[in-house]
N, C-alpha and C positions, 0 to 999 in steps of 0.2 A: 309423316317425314317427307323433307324434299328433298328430292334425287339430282343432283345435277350431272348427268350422263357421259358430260365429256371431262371430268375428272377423273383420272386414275384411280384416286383413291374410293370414291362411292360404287367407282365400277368394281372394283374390288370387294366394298361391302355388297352388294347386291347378289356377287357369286356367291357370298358366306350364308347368306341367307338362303339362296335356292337350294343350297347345300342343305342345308340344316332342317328345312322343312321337307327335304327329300328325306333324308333320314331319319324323321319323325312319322312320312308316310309310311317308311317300309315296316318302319317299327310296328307303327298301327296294324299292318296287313299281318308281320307275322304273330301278331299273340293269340290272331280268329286260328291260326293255321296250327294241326298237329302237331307234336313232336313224336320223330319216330318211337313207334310202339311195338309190343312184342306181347303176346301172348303167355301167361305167367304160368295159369293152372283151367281145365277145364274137369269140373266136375260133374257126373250125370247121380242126379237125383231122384227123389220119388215123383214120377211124373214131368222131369224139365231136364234141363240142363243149367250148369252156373259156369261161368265166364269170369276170372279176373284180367283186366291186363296191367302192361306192367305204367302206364302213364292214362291220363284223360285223354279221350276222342270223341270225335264229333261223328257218331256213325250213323251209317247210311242206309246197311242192309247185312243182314247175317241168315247164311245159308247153311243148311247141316246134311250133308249126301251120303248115303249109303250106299259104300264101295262098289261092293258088287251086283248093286244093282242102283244106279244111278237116276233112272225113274223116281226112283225113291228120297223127292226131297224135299226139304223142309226150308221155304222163307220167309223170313219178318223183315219190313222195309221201319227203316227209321227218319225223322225228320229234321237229322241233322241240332236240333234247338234245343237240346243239352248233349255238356261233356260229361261223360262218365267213364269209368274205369271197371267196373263192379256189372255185370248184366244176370239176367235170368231169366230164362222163358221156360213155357211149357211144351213138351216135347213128347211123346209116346218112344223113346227106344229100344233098342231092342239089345240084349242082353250078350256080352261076347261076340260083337261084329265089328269089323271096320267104316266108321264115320271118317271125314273127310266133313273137314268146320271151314268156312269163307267168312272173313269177315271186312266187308267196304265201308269205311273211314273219309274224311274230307282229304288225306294225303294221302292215299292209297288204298292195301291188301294184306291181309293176315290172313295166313290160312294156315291149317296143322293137324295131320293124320292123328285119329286118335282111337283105339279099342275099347269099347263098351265093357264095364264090368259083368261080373256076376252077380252083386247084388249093390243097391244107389248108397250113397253117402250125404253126408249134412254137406251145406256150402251155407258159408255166413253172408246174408244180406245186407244186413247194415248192421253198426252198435251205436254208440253213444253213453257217455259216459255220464255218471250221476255225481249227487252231492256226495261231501264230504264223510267218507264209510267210516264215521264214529258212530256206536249209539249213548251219547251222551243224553238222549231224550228219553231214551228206553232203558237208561240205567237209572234213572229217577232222578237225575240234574245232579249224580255223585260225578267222580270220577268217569272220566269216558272211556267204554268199554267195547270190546271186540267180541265175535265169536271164539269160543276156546274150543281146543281140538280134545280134552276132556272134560266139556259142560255140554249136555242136552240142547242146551238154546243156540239158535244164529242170531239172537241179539237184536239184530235189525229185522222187523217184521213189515212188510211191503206186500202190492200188489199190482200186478199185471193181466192185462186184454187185452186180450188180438181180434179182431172183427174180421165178419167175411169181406171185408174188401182189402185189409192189410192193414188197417190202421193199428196203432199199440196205444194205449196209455196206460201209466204208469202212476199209484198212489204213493209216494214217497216219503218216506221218515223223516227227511229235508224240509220241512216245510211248501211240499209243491204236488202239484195233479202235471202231469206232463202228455201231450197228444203226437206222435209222429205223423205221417202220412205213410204209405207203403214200401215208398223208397229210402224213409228215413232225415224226410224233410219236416223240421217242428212244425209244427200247428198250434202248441199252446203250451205256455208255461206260467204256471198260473200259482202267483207266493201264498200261501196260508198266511192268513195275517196273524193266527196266535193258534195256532194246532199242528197236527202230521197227519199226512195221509193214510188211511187205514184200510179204504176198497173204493174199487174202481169198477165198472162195465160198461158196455155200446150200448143203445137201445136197437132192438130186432132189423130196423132200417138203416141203420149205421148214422143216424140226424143228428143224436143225441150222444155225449157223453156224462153218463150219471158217476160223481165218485164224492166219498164223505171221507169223514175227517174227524179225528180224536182231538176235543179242544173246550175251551170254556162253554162255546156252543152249540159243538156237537151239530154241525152244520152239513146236511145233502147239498151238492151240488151239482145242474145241472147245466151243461155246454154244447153249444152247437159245434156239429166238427169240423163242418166246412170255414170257421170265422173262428172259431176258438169263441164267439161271447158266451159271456154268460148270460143265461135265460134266465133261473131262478132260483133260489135259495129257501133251503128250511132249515131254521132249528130248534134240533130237537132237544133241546135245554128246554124247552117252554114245558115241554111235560114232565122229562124225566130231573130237571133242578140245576141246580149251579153248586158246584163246590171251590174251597179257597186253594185244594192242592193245585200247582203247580204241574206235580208230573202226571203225563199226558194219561198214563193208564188208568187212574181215580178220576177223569173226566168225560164228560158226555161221547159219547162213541159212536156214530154210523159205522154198525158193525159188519152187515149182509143187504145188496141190492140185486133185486133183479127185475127185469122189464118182462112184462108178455102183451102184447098187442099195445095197447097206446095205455097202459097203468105199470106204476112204477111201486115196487113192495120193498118195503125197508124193514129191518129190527137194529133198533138203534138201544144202548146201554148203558149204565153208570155204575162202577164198583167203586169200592172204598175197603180198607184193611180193616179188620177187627181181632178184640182179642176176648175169646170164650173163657168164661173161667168156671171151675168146676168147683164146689166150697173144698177146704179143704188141697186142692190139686193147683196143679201148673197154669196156668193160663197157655191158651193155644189161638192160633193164629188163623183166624179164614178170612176170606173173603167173599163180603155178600153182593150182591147184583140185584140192581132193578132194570127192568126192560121195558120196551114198549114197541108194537108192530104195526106199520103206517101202509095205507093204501093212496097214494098221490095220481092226479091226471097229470100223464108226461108232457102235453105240449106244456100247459100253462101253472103246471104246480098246486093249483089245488086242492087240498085232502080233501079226499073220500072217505077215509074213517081210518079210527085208529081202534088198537084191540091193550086191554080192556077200552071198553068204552067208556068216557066219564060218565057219574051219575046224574040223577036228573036235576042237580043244584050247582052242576056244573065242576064238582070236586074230581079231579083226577084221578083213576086208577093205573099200578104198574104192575109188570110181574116181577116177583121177587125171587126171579133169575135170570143168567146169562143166558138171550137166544141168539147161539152163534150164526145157525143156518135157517131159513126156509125152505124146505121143499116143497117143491111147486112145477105142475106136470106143465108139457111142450103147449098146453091149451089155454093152461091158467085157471083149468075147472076147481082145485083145490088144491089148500095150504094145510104143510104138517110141519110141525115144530116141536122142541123139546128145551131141558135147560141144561144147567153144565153150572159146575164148581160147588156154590154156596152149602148144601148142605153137604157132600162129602165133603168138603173144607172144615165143617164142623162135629164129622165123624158122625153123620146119621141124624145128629142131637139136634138138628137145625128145622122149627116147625116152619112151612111153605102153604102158601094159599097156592101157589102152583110149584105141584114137587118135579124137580129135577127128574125122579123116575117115570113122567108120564111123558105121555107123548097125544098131544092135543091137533084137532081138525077143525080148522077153519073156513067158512062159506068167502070168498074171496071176492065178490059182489058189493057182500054186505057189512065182512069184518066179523058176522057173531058166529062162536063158537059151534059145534056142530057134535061131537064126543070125544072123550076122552080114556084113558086107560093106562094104568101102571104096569110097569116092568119090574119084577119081584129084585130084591136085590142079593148078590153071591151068598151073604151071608158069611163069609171066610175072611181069615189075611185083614181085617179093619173093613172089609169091604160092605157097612151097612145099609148104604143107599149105592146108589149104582145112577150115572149120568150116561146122557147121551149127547148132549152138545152138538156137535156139527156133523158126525156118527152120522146121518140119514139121506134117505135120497127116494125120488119115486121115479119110475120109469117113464118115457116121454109121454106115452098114452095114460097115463097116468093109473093103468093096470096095478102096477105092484109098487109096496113100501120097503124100504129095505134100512133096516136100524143095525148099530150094534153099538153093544155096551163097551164103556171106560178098562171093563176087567176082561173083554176078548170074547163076549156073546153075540153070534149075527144071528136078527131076527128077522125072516120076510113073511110080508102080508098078501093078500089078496084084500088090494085100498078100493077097488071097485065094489067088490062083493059086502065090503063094511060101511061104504056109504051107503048101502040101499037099507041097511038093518040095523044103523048109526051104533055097529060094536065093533073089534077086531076079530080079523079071521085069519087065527096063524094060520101058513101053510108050512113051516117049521122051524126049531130054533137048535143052535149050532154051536159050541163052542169052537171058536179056531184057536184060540190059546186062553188057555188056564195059568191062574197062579202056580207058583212050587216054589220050595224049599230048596232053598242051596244052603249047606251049613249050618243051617236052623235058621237062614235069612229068606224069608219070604220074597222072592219076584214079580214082576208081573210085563207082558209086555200090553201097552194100553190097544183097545179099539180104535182104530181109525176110518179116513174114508171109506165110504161103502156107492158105486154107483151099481142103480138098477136098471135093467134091459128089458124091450120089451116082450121077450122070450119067457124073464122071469129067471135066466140067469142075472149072477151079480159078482162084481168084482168090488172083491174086500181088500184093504191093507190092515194088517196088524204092523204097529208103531214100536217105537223104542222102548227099549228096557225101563223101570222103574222099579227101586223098592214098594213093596205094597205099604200101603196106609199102617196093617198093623204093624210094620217092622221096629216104631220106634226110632227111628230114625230116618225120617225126612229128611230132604236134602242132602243124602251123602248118595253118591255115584256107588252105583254097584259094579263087584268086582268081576261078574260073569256076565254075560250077552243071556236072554231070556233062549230056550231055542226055536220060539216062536217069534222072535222078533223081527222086527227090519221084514215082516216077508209078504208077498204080495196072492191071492187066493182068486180063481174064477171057477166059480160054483153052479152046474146045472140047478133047474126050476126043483129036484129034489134034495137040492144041500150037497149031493155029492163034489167032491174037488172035480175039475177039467182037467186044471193044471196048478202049480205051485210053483213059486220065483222067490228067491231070498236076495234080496238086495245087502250092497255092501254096505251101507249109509242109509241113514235119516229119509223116508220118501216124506218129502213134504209135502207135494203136491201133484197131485193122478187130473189129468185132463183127457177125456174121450173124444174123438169129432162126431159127429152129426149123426152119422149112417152107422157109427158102433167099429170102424175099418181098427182105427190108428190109436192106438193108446201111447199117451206122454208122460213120462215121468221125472220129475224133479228133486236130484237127492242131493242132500248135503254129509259130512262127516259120519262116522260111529264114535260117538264119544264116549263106549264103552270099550272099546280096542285101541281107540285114539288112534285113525286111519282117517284118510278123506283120500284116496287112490279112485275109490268108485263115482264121485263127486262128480255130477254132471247130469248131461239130459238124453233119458232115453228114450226112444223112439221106436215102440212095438208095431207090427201088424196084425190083427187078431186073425186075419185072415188067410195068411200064412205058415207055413211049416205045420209041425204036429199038433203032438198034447203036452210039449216044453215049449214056456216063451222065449226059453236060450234060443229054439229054432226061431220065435216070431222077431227077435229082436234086427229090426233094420239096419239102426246103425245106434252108436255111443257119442255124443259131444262132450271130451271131458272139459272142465275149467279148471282155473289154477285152485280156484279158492273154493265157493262152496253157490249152489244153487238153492235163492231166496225164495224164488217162486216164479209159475210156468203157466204157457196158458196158451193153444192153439186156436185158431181160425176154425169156422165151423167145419169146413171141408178141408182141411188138416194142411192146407198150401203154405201158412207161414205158423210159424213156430218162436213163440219168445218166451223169454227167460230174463228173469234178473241173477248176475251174479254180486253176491258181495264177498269180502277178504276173513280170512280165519289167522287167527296167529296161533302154531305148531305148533308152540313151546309149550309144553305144560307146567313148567315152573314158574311159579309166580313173579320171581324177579326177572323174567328176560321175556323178550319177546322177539318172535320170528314172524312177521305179515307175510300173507301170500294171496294172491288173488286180486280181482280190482272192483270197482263199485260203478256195474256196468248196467244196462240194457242190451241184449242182442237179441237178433233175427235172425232165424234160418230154416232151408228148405230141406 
């Protein structure tokens, strides 16, 4: 553009312009600059302190003094090169004193007296919200379906991992494996091209994210986490077959992984419905499972061997049952395993080349079998075989076994002393809940998690109410709560109780840290009182209060709706959870949603 100077009128435009790029600079300068901020909530935690404010800042340094004695103080310098609203450091405080918090910003100072509790509280770190909380995948492609506040099921079944540096990912129902970083920044969102996610974990170095997937291919996959790629794929459709259903539960499944030193152990599955008929009788309904347990090298994928091992003309072998878990010690010296559903499904009647009642020892090197051994069954209430499914666990030194049966028997071993003599060596066996008779109706509440310690204490959950198999009536909701149910047990090395905890809801999921300190608990509803008040995530100290874990309980995070599944950091710093929604109504024509279809963190 030419200017000609001594015109009124270009002098004119010339001002409008310096104008206009003046106020385009200042613009520029203030959107780098704060907006005044205020301090919303300061919360002190297990080990830290949490920080909201009420807008983003660009801070600089945050300082924490102790009143009366000012010596006493704590700073973290920041480098300005992100805004945040949200902080949390780790702090040592001190219980019932006067702090005095400073906090320097690119516009200034916040500071604000504050008295230390008597005991820490949760602060939520970050969340992030998931797909769309229908299970129309898990309700077999019918109608899409919710949790109900009088049905056993959450419907949506997912999974979560927190790694010792803070990372989560998350196995999703949604078609997705999902990775944060520790502040809540993605890492990886990664579509299923024809499945749902079913399990997730870190590898021991945090390099690796292993998670598999319920789908035509029943595919492991493994991702780096610094880049989100993917490194390598298996599936495990090539051994255990292809089917034509559709819905995702009748197809190939990476059901349980875990990492120990650079090998990655899998038990991946395939069920399908069937229906039993007796001459003469009803036809009945089970479901049968074939398995198979895979030892892969994690950098490069690999198999190292699988169990059965095919024969020598190369024909495949499976096991012909569900293996939900492996247990498998902090070292990776040995694998124990067990099965779950197909012959109780079939009322005992169901012949197995590997019976649900055994519980089988595997050389983890080599893959072959090492011994095995049956667990007698109740014999009561229909209860003619007895499973153990996901029931086991062995202590990190890989000292003791710790089982319990479907009908509420805990079994622990001494797993050391029966490798050297390849048999089992109870050291005792325990019922924590029995069947009984309400009204001539048989109950039961089933076996659940069992983690074992290296002490050779163990902490059991007994699970929800169930009519018993013989009742005759599967599938109808019972009318009374088991009084063994919902309740949580830690047992000296002789069987005897420490202590007992009855939970108000469903524990779906018991997570320990590392050193044995922090226990986490994950409940959802009681669908047999049709409540969800207790819904949320607790946060014990083992190493607190008495011989009640009322007294160990740190703190309560409730949620609106119901808690899918939990899962802490080794050294118990970060804390996550999936929630998803339940709809209250119990009558079938209406519906009331509560809750949301979230990922959250907290300290």
């Amino acid at each position: 553009m030419n200017f000609d100077l001594n015109s009124m009128k270009n002098k004119k435009l010339l001002i409008l312009l310096v104008v206009f790029l003046l106020l385009n600079l200042i613009a520029l300068v203030g959107c780098g600059r704060d907006k005044e901020a205020k301090i919303d909530r300061i919360v002190f935690t297990r080990g830290g302190v949490g920080i909201n404010i009420s807008s983003k800042i660009s801070l600089a340094k945050v300082a924490i003094i102790l009143e009366d004695n000012p010596a006493e103080k704590f700073e973290i310098p920041f480098d300005n090169s992100r805004r945040i609203d949200t902080l949390w450091f780790d702090f040592a405080w001190k219980e019932n004193r006067d702090y005095r918090l400073n906090i320097s910003y690119q516009s200034g100072e916040l500071e604000q007296k504050i008295r230390s509790p008597l005991s820490p509280s949760a602060f939520l770190l970050w969340e992030s919200e998931l797909g769309k909380a229908e299970g129309l995948i898990e309700s077999g492609g019918k109608e899409a379906k919710y949790a109900q506040i009088n049905e056993w099921s959450k419907v949506i079944y997912e999974e979560i991992a927190v790694s010792s540096s803070g990372m989560v990912g998350v196995a999703s129902f949604d078609r997705t494996f999902r990775l944060w970083d520790k502040d809540g920044k993605k890492r990886l969102n990664f579509h299923i091209p024809a499945g749902v996610g079913k399990s997730i974990t870190f590898s021991e170095d945090n390099r690796y994210l292993l998670a598999g997937e319920a789908g035509p291919d029943g595919k492991l996959y493994c991702f780096e986490t610094t880049s989100g790629r993917l490194c390598w794929t298996y599936s495990t459709a090539s051994e255990l077959g292809t089917t034509k259903e559709s819905y995702y539960a009748y197809q190939p499944t990476v059901k349980y992984i875990a990492v120990r030193q650079n090998k990655v152990f899998v038990s991946a599955q395939l069920g399908w419905k069937k229906i039993l008929r007796a001459k003469g009788g009803e036809g009945k309904i089970y479901y049968p499972r074939r398995s198979i347990i895979y030892a892969f090298d994690l950098p490069s994928g690999r198999k190292l061997w699988q169990f059965p091992a095919p024969t020598s003309d190369g024909t495949i072998n499976l096991i012909d049952t569900a293996v939900l878990k492996l247990a498998i010690d902090k070292g990776g010296k040995t694998i124990v395993f067990s099965g779950w559903s197909a012959g109780s499904g079939g009322g005992g009647k169901i012949s197995q080349r590997y019976p649900e009642n055994f519980l089988y020892v595997l050389d983890p090197h080599s893959g072959h079998l090492l011994f095995s051994w049956a667990l007698a069954p109740l014999g009561l209430y229909g209860f003619f075989t007895t499973s153990i499914g996901s029931s086991l666990d062995l202590s990190p030194q890989g000292k003791f076994l710790a089982c319990m049966t479907n009908d509420g028997r805990l079994f622990l071993y001494d797993h050391q002393a029966g490798l050297k003599i390849r048999q089992p060596v109870l050291i005792y066996e325990k019922a924590l809940s029995a069947p009984i008779e309400v009204s001539g109706i048989p109950l039961y509440a089933s076996g659940g998690t069992v983690i074992a310690l290296d002490d050779g204490s163990v902490i059991a959950k007994i699970g929800t109410t169930y009519l018993a198999p013989g009742s005759g009536q599967k599938g109808t909701p019972p009318q009374v709560a088991h009084p063994q149910g919902n309740t949580l047990y830690k047992l000296d090395p002789q069987g005897t109780p420490s202590w007992i905890w009855r939970g108000g809801g469903g524990m779906e999921t018991l997570r320990l840290s590392v050193e044995g300190r922090y226990l986490v608990v994950g409940m959802i509803h009681d669908y047999v009182n049709q409540t969800r008040e207790k819904a949320g995530l607790y946060c014990f100290d083992l190493n607190g209060g008495q011989n009640s874990l009322e007294e160990k309980l740190v703190w309560f995070y409730p949620v609106e709706g119901i808690v899918l599944a939990c899962d802490l950091s080794p050294e118990a710093q970060y804390i996550g959870a999936i929630e998803g929604p339940i709809d209250i109504d119990p009558r079938p024509e209406f519906r009331q949603m509560v809750g949301r279809h979230r990922v959250l963190v907290v300290n």
